[in-house]
Z-matrix of the N, CA and C atoms (Angstrom, degrees):
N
C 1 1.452
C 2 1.518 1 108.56
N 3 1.373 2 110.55 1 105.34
C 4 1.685 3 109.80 2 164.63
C 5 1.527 4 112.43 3 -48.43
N 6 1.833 5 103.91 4 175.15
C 7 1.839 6 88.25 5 146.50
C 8 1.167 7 86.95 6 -158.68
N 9 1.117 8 109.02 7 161.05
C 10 1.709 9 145.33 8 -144.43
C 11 1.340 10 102.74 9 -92.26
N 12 1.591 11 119.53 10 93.74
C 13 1.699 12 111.88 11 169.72
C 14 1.487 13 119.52 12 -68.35
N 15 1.127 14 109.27 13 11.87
C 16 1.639 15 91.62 14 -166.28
C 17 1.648 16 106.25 15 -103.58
N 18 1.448 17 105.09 16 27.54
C 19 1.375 18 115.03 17 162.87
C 20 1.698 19 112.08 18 -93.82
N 21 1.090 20 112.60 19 155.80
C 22 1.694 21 105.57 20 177.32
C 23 1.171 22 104.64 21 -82.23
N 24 1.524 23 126.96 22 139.63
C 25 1.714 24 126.12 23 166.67
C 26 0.999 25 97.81 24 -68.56
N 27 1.490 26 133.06 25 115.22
C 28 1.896 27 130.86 26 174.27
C 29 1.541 28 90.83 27 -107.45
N 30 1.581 29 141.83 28 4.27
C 31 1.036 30 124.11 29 -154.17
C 32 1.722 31 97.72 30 -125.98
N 33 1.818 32 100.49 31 9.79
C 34 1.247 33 92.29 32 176.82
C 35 1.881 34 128.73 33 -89.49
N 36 1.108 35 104.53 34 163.68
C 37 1.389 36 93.11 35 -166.69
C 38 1.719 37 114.09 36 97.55
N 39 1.104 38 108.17 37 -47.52
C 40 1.761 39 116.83 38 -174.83
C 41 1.667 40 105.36 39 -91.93
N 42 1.420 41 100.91 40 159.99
C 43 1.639 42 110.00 41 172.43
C 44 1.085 43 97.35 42 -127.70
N 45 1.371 44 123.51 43 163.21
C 46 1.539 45 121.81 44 167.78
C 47 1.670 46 103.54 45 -103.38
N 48 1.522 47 112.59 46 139.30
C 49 1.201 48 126.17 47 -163.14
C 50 1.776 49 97.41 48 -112.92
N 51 1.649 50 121.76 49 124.44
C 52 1.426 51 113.49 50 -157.47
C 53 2.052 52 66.40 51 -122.92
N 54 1.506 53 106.27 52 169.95
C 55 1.211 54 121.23 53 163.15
C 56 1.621 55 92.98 54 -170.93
N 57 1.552 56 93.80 55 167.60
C 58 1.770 57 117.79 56 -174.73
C 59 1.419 58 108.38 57 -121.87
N 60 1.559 59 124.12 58 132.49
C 61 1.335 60 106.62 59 -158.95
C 62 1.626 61 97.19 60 -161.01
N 63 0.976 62 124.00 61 139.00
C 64 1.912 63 116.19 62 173.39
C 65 1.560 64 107.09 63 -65.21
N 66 1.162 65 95.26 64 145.68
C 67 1.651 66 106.48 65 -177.70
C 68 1.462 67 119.71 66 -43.56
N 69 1.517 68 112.51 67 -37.30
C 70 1.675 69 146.28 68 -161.40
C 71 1.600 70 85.20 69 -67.58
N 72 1.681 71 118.34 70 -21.05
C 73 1.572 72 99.76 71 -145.90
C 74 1.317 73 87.97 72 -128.76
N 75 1.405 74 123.78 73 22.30
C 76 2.021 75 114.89 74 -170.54
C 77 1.300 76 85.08 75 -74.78
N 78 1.267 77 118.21 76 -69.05
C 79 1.458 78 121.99 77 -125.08
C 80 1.606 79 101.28 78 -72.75
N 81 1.632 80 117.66 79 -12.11
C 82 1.473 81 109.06 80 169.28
C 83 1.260 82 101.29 81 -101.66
N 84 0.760 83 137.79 82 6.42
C 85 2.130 84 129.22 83 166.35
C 86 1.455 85 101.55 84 -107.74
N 87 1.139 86 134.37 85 -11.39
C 88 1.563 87 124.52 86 157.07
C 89 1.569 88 107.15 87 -87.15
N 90 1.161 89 125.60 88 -35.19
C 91 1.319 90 119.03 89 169.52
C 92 1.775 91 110.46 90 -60.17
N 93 1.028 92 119.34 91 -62.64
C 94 1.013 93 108.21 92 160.69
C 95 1.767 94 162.46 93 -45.24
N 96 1.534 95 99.83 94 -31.34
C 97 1.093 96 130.11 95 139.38
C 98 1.739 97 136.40 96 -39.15
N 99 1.378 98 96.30 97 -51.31
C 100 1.555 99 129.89 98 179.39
C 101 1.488 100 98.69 99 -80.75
N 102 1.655 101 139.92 100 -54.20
C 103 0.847 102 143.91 101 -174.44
C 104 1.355 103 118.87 102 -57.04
N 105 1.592 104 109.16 103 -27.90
C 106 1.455 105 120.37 104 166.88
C 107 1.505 106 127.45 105 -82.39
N 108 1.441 107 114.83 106 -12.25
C 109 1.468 108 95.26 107 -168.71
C 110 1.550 109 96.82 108 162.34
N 111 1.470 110 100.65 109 -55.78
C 112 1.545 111 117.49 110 -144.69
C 113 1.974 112 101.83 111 -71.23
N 114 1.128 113 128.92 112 172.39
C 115 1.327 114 154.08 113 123.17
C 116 1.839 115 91.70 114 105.58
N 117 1.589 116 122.23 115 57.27
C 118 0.882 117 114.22 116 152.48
C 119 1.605 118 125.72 117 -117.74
N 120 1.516 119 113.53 118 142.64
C 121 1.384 120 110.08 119 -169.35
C 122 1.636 121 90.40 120 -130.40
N 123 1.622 122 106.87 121 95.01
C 124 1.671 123 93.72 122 160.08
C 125 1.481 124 106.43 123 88.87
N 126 1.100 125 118.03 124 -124.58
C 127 1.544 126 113.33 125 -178.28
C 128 1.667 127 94.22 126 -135.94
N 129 1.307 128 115.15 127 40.38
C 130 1.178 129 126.31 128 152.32
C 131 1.925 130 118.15 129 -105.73
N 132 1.101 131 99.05 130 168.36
C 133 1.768 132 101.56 131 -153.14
C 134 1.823 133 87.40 132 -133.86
N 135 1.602 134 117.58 133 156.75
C 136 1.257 135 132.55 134 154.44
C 137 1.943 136 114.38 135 39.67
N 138 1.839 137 82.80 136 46.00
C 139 1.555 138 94.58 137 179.60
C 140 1.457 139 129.67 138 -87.80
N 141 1.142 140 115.58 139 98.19
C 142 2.169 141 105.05 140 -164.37
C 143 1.697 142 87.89 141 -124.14
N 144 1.307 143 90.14 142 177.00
C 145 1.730 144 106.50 143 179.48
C 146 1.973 145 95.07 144 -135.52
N 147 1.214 146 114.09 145 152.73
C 148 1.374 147 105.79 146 158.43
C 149 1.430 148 113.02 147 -169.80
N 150 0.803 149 138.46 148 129.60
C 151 1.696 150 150.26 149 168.00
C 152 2.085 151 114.00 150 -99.64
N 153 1.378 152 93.85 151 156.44
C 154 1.287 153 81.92 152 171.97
C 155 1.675 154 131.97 153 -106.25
N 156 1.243 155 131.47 154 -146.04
C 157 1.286 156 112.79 155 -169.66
C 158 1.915 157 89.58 156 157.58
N 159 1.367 158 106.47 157 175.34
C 160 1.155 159 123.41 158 -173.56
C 161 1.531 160 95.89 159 -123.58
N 162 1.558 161 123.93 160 138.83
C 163 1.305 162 154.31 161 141.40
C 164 1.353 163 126.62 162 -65.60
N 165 1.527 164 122.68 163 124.99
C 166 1.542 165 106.38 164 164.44
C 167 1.528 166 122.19 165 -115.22
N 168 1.237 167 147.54 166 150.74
C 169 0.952 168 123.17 167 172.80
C 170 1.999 169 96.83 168 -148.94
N 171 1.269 170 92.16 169 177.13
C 172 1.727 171 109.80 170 178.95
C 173 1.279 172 119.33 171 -130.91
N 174 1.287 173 147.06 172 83.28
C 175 1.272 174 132.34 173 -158.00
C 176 1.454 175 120.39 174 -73.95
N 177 0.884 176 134.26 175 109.72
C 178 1.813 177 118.98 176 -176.05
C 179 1.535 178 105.55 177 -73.39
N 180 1.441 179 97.09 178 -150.82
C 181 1.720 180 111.77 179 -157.27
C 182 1.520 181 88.13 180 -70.90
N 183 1.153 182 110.80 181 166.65
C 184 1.781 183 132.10 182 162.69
C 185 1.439 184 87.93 183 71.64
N 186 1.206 185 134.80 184 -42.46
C 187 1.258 186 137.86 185 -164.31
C 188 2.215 187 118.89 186 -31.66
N 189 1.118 188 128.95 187 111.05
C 190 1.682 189 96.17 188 -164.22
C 191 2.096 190 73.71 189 -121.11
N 192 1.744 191 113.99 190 112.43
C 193 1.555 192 93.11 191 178.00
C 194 1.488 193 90.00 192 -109.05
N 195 2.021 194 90.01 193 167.69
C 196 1.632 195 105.61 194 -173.93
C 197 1.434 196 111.01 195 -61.59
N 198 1.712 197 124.89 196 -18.62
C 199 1.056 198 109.96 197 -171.42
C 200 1.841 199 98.78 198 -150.79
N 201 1.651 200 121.40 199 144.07
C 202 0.976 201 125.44 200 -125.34
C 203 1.281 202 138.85 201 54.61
N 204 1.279 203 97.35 202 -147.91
C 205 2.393 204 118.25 203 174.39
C 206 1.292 205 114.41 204 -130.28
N 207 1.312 206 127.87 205 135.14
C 208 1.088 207 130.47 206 171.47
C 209 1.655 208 107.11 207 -51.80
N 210 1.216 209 120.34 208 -164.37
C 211 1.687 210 108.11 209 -162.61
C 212 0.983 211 141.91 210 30.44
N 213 1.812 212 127.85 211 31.13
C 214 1.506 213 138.08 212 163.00
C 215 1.127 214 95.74 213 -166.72
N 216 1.371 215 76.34 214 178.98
C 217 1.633 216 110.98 215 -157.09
C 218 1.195 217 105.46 216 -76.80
N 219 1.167 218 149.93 217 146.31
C 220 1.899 219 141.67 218 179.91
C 221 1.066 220 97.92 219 -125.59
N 222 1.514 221 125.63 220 143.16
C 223 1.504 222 118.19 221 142.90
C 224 1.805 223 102.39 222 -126.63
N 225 1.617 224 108.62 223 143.37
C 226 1.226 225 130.54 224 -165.06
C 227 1.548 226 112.40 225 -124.21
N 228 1.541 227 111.84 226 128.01
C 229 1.200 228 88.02 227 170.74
C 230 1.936 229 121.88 228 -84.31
N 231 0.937 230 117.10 229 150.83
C 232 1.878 231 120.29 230 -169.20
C 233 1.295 232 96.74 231 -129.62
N 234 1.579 233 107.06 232 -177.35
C 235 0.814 234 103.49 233 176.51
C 236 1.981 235 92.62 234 -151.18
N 237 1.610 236 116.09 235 140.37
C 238 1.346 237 108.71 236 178.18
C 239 1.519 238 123.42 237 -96.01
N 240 1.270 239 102.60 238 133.97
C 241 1.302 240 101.22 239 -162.13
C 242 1.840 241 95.37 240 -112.84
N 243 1.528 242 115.94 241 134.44
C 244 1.291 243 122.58 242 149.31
C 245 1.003 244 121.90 243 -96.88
N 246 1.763 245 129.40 244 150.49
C 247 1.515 246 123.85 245 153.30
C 248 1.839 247 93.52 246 -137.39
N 249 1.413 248 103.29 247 -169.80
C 250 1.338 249 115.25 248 172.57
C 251 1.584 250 109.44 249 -120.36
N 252 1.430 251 115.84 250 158.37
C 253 1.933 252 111.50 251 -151.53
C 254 1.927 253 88.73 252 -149.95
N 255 1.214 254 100.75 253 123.43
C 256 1.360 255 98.25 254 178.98
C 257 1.842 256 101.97 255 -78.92
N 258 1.604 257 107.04 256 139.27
C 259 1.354 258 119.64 257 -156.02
C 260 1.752 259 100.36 258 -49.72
N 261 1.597 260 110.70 259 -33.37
C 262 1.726 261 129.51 260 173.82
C 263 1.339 262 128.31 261 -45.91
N 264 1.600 263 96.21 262 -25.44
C 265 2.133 264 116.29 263 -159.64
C 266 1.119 265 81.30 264 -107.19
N 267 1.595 266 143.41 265 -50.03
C 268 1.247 267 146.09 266 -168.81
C 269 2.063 268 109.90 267 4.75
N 270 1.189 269 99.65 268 -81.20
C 271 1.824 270 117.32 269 179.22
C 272 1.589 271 78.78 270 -44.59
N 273 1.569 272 126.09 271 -80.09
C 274 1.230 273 113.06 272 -117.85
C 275 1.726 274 116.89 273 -85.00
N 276 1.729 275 95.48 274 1.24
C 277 1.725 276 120.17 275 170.77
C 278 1.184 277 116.29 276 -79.01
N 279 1.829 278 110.75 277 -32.75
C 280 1.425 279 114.91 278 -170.36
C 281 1.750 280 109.96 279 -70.48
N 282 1.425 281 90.18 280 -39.97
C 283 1.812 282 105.82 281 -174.19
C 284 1.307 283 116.56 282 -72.21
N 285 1.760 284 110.23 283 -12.20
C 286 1.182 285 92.92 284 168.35
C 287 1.651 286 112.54 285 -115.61
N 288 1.424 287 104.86 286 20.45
C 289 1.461 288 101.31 287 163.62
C 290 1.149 289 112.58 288 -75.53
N 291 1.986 290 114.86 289 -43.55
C 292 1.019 291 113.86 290 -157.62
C 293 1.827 292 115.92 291 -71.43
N 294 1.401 293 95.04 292 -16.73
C 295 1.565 294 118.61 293 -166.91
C 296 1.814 295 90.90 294 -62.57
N 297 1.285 296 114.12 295 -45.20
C 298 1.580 297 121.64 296 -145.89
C 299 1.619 298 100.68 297 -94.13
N 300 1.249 299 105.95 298 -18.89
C 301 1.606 300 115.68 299 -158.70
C 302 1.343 301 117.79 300 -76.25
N 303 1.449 302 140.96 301 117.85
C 304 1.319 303 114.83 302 -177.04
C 305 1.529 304 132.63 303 -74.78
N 306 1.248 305 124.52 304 8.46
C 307 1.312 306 133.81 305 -162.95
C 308 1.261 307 103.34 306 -85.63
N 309 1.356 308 113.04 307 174.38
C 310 1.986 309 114.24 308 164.02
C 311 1.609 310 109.71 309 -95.59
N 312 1.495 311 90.07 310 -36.27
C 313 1.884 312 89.93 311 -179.48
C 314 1.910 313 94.07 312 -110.98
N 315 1.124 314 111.74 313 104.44
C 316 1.852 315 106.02 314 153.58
C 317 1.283 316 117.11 315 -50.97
N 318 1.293 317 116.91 316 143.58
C 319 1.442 318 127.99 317 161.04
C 320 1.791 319 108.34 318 -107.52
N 321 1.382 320 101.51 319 121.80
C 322 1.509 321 86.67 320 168.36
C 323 1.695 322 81.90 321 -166.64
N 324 1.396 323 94.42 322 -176.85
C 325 1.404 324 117.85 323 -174.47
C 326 1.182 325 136.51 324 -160.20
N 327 1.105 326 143.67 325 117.93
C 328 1.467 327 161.62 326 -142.49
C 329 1.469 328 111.12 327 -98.14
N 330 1.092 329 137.68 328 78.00
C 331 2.113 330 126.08 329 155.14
C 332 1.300 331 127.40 330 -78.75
N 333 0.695 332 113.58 331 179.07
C 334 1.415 333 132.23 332 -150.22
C 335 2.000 334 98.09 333 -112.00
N 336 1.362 335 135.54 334 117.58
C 337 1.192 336 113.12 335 150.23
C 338 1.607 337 113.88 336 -127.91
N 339 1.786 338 82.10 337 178.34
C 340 1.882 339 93.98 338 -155.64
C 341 1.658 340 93.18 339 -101.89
């Protein structure tokens, strides 16, 4: 499969920033998120996508999580949230996810676009 340059890369420079988060907790980790930098497309403002889904996790020793007990298995419902993060805001989106986020360990994840 070729691919077709004669599109403009508009996605260069930016990564898309995905994270997992309880519903209770979008609207302050997208605020926050947004407050840093993140979710602009164009001359559009406070752009994310998100669907939901279930989380699993296991907490080990020392572990204290916001939801369940450490020593089992959890499943949660979440919900995934995308936005886009200029490659520049990067640090200063992450710190304020983590700032806003209720978890002990965040889940999120960083790509790359062309």
């Amino acid at each position: 499969m070729s691919c077709d340059r004669s599109f403009p890369l508009t996605g260069a420079g930016n990564v898309k920033l995905v994270w997992f988060v309880p519903r209770e907790a979008l609207d302050a980790t997208r605020e926050a998120v947004f407050g840093a930098g993140a979710g602009h497309i164009g001359a559009y403002e406070r752009c994310s996508w998100y669907t939901d889904g279930t989380g699993t996790f296991f907490g080990g020793e020392g572990t204290d999580p916001s939801v369940g007990q450490a020593g089992r298995e959890e499943r949660v419902m979440e919900l995934r949230v995308e936005t886009v993060v200029p490659r520049a805001s990067v640090d200063a989106v992450v710190a304020a996810l983590r700032q806003a986020h209720p978890y002990e360990e965040v889940a999120f994840d960083l790509y790359p676009l062309l």
